[in-house]
BANU-591993 format. One record per residue (C-alpha): residue number from 1; x, y, z. Coordinates in steps of 0.2 Angstrom, whole numbers, plus 5000, padded with zeros to 4 digits. Example, Ala and Ser with C-alpha at 12.3 -4.5 7.8 and 13.67 -1.06 7.14 Angstrom:
REM BANU-591993
1 | 5062 | 4978 | 5039
2 | 5068 | 4995 | 5036
This chain:
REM BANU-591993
1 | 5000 | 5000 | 5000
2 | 5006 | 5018 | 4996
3 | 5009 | 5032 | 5009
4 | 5018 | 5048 | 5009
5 | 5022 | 5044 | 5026
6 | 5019 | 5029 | 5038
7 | 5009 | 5042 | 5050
8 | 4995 | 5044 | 5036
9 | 4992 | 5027 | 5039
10 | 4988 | 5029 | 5058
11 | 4977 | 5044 | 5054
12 | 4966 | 5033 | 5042
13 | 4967 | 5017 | 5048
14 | 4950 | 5020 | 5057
15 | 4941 | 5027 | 5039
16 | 4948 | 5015 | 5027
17 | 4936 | 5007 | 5016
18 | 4938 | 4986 | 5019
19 | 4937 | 4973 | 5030
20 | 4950 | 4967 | 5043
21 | 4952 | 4949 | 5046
22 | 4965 | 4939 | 5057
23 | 4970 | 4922 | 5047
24 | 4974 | 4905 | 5056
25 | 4993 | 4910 | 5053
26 | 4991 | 4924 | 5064
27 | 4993 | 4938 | 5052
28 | 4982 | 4954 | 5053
29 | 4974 | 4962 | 5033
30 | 4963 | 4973 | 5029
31 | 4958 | 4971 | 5010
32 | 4950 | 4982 | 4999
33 | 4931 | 4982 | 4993
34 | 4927 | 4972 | 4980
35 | 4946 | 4966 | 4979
36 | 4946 | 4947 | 4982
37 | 4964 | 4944 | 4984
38 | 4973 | 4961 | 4983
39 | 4975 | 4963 | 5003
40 | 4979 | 4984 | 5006
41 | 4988 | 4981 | 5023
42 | 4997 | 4965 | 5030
43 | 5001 | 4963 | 5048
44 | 5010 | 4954 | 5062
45 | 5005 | 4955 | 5081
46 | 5014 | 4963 | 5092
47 | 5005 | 4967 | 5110
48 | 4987 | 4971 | 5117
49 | 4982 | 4986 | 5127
50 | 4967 | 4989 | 5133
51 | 4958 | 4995 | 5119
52 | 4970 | 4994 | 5105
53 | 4978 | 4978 | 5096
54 | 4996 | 4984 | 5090
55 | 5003 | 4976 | 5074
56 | 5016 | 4979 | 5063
57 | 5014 | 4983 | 5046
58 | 5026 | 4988 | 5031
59 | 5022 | 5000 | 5018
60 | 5028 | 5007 | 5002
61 | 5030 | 5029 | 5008
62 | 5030 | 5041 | 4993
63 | 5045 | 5054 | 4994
64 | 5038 | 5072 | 4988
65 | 5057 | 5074 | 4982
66 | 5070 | 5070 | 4967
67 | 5061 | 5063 | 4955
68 | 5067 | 5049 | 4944
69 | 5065 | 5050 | 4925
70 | 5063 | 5035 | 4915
71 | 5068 | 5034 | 4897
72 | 5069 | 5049 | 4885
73 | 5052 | 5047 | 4878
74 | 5045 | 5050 | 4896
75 | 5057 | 5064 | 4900
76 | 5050 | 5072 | 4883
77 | 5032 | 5072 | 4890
78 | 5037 | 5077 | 4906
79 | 5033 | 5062 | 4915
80 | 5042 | 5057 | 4932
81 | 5040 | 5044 | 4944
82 | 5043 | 5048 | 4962
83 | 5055 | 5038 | 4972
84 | 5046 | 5023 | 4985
85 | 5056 | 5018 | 5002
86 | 5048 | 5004 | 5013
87 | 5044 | 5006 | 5028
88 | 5039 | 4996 | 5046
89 | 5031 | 5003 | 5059
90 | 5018 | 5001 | 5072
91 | 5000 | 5004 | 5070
92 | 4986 | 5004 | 5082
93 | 4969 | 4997 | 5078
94 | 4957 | 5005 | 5092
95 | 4944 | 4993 | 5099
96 | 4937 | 4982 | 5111
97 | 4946 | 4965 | 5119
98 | 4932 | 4953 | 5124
99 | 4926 | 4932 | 5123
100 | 4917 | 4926 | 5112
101 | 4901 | 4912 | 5115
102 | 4915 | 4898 | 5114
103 | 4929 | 4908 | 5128
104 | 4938 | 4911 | 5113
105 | 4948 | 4929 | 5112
106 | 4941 | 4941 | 5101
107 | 4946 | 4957 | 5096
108 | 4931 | 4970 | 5088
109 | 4942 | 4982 | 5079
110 | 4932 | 5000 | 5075
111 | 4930 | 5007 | 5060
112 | 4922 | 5020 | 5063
113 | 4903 | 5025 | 5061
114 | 4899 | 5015 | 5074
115 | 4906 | 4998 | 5063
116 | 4915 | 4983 | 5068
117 | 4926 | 4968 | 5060
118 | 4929 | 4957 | 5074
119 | 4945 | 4946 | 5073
120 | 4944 | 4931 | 5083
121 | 4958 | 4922 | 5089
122 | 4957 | 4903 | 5087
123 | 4968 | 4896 | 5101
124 | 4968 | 4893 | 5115
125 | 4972 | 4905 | 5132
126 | 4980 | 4904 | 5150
127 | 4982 | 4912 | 5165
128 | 4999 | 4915 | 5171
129 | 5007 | 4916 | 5191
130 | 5004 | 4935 | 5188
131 | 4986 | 4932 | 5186
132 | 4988 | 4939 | 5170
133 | 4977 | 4931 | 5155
134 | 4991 | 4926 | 5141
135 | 4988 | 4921 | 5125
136 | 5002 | 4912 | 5114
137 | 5005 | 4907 | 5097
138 | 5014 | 4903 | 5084
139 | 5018 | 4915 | 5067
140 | 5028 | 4914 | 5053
141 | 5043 | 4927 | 5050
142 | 5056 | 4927 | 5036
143 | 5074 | 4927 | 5041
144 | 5084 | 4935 | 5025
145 | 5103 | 4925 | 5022
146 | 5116 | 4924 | 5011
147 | 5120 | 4913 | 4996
148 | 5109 | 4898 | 4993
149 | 5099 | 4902 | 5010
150 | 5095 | 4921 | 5007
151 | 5076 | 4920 | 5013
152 | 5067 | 4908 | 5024
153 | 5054 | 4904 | 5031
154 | 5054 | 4899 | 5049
155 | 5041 | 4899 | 5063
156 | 5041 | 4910 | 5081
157 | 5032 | 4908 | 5096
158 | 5023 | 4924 | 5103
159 | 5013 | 4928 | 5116
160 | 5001 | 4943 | 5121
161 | 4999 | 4948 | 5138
162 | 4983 | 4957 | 5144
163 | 4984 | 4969 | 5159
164 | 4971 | 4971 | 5170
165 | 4959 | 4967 | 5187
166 | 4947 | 4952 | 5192
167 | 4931 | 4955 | 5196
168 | 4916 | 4945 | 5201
169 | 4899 | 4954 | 5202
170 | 4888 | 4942 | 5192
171 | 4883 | 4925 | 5199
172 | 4892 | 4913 | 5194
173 | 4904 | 4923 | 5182
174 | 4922 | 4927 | 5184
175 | 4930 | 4944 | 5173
176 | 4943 | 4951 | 5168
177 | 4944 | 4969 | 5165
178 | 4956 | 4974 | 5152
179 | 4951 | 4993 | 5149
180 | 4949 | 5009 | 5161
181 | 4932 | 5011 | 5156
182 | 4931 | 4994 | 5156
183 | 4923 | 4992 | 5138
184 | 4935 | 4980 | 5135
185 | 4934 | 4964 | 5148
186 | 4934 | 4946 | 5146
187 | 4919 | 4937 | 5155
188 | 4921 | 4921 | 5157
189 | 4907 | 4907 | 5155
190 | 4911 | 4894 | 5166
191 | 4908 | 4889 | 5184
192 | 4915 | 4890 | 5202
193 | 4926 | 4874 | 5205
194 | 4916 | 4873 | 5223
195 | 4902 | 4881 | 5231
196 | 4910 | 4882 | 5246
197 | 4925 | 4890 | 5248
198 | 4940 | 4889 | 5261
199 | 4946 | 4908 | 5268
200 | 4964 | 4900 | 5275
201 | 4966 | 4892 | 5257
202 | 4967 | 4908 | 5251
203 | 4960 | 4904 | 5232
204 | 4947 | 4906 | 5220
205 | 4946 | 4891 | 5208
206 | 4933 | 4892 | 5192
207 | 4932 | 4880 | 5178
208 | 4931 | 4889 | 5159
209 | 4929 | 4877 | 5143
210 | 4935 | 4882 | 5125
211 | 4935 | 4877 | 5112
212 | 4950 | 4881 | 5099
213 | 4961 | 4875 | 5084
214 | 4978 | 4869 | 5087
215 | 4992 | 4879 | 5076
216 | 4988 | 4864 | 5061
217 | 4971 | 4868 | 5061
218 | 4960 | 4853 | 5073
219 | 4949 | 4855 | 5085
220 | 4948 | 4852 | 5102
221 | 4940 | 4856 | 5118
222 | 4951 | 4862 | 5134
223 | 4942 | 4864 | 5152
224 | 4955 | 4878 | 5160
225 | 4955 | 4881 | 5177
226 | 4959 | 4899 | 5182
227 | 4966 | 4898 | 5200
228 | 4967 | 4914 | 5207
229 | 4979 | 4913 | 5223
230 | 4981 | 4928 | 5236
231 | 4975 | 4933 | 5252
232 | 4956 | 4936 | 5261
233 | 4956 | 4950 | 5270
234 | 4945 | 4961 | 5283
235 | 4947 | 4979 | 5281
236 | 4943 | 4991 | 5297
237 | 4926 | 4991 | 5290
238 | 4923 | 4974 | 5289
239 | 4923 | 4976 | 5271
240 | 4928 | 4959 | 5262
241 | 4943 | 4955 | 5247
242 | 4954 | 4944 | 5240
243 | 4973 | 4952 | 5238
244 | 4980 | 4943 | 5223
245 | 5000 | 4947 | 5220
246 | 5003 | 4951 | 5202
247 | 5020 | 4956 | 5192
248 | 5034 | 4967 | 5198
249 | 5028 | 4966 | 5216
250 | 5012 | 4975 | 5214
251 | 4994 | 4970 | 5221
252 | 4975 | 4970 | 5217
253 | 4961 | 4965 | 5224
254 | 4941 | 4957 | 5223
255 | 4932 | 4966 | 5231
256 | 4914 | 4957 | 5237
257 | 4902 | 4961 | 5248
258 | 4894 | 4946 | 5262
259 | 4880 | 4940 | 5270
260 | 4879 | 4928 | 5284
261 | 4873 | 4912 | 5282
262 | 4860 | 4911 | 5295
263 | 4855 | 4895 | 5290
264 | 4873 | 4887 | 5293
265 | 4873 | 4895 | 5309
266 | 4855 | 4886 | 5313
267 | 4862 | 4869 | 5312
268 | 4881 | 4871 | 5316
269 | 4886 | 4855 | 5304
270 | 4898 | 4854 | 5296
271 | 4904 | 4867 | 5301
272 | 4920 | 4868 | 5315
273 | 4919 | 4878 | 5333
274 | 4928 | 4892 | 5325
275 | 4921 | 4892 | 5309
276 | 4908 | 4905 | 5301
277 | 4899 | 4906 | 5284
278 | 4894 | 4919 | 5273
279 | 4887 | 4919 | 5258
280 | 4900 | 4930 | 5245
281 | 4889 | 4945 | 5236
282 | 4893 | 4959 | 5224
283 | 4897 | 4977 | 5229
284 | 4879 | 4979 | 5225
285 | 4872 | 4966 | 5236
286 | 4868 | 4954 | 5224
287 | 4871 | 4934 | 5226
288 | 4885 | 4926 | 5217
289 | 4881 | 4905 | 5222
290 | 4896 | 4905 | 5232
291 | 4902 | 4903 | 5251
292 | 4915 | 4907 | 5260
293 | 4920 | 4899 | 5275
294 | 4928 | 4908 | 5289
295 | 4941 | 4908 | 5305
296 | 4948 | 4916 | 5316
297 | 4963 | 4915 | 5309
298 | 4958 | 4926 | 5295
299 | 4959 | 4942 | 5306
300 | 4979 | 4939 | 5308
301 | 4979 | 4946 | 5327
302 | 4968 | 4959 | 5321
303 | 4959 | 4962 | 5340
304 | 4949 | 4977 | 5333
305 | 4941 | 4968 | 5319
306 | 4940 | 4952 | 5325
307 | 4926 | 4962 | 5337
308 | 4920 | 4971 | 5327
309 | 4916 | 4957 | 5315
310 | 4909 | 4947 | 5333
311 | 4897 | 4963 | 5336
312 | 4892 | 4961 | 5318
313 | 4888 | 4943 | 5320
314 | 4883 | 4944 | 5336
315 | 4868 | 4954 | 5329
316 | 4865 | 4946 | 5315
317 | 4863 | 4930 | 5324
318 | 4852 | 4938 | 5338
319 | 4840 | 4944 | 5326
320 | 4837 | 4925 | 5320
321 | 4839 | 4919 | 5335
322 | 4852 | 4908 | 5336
323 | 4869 | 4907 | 5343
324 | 4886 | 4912 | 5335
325 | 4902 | 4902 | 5338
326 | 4913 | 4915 | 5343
């Protein structure tokens, strides 16, 4: 494709008239209407951001300068051709990060008008120590020689790495935000490995299935288990999260809201002396189908929480009367 400079490109690359498309080979295009094989730009990945996929494209720029002359008949007319240079740069297709009815990764890349060509990405995805969502693959790249071996082809693993929070606040639904605005987010359809879960375990376990293609082109289904490992926690307001540890020593953390479970605290079974459960709700209030069971040892010598956490349950528990453990 012609530019005068690589920058046009980016300026455009919202308004141009075709249809982008991701191929099993992991290479981005954008080919022109009514073109069937003439592709305008071609692509490799290089990252994700939160509402962008970055690629690299190469282009032929037009230079305004020093025109060439071909032949004397042309020179005689006047006729000049200007001088071409490639170039490679990066380019950002804005858009939106999110899954697609099969947990695959799909990327909506806007064209503006309100328009859309969705690329999907038919592998298969992971989640990382970082409690990061990684996807990896494999492209083709052409390694230029000498002699006999001037060009070839060989193939290189790659991986994108998304950045962003957890977040439950739908039942049974685990997600990932990817943007600020959080237009771009994975939500994950899948269930919670257990209903019940241990506070002193310290994890949130939930079950995903996809289903992909393999880099030669088969099928298969993969049940993932995202474990999400980290810490619970009682703030000074009794205000309940999980603190996940995530790359270069930083933190994040789920935030839920609770609710007692008055009916565990009816019939004391299965439940040890020291243990309390409560039913895990959004921000908002709302029910997500999952329990989290409770010790003491969560307060970490905490005095002033641990009481005030008793007082709360204390109350609670009056109010149905029945009696708390603690």
């Amino acid at each position: 494709m012609k530019y005068k400079k690589l920058s046009d490109l980016q300026k455009d690359i919202e308004t141009l008239d075709g249809k982008w498309e991701l191929s099993p080979e992991h290479e981005v295009s954008c080919r022109e209407r009514g073109l069937d094989k003439e592709a305008t730009i071609k692509g490799s990945l290089v990252a994700a951001e939160p509402d962008a996929l970055v690629v690299s494209v190469t282009v032929q720029e037009e230079l305004d300068s020093n025109p060439q002359w071909i032949g004397t008949a042309s020179a005689r007319a006047g006729r000049s051709r200007p001088i071409r240079r490639t170039v490679t740069g990066l380019v950002k297709l804005s858009g939106r990060w999110e899954l697609d009815e099969k947990n695959r990764i799909a990327f909506s890349v806007k064209r503006g008008l309100g328009k859309y060509d969705t690329l999907t990405f038919q592998g298969a995805w992971e989640v990382n120590d970082n409690h990061e969502v990684v996807y990896s693959f494999e492209s083709k790249q052409v390694l230029e020689g000498r002699g006999k071996k001037r060009r070839r082809v060989t193939r290189v693993s790659q991986e994108l790495v998304f950045k962003g929070e957890w977040d439950i606040s739908e039942k049974n639904c685990l997600t990932y935000l990817i943007g600020v605005d959080n237009d771009s987010a994975f939500r994950f359809r899948g269930t919670f490995e257990t209903q019940s879960i241990l506070a002193k375990e310290g994890e949130i376990r939930y079950q995903a299935g996809i289903e992909y293609k393999t880099s030669r082109g088969a099928k298969r289904r993969l049940k993932q288990t995202i474990v999400l490992f980290g810490k619970w926690k009682l703030s000074d307001d009794l205000a309940l999260s999980l603190e996940l540890e995530c790359a270069n020593g930083k933190r994040s953390e789920i935030r839920v809201g609770t609710e007692f479970n008055l009916k565990k605290l009816q019939e004391r079974l299965p439940l040890l002396p020291d243990e309390v459960t409560v039913n895990l709700t959004s921000t908002e209030g709302d029910p997500l189908g999952v329990e989290l069971v409770l010790t003491k040892d969560l307060f970490d010598g905490n005095a002033q929480t641990f009481v005030r956490f008793r007082e709360s349950l204390k109350e609670t528990a009056v109010e149905a009367g029945v009696k708390i453990p603690w």
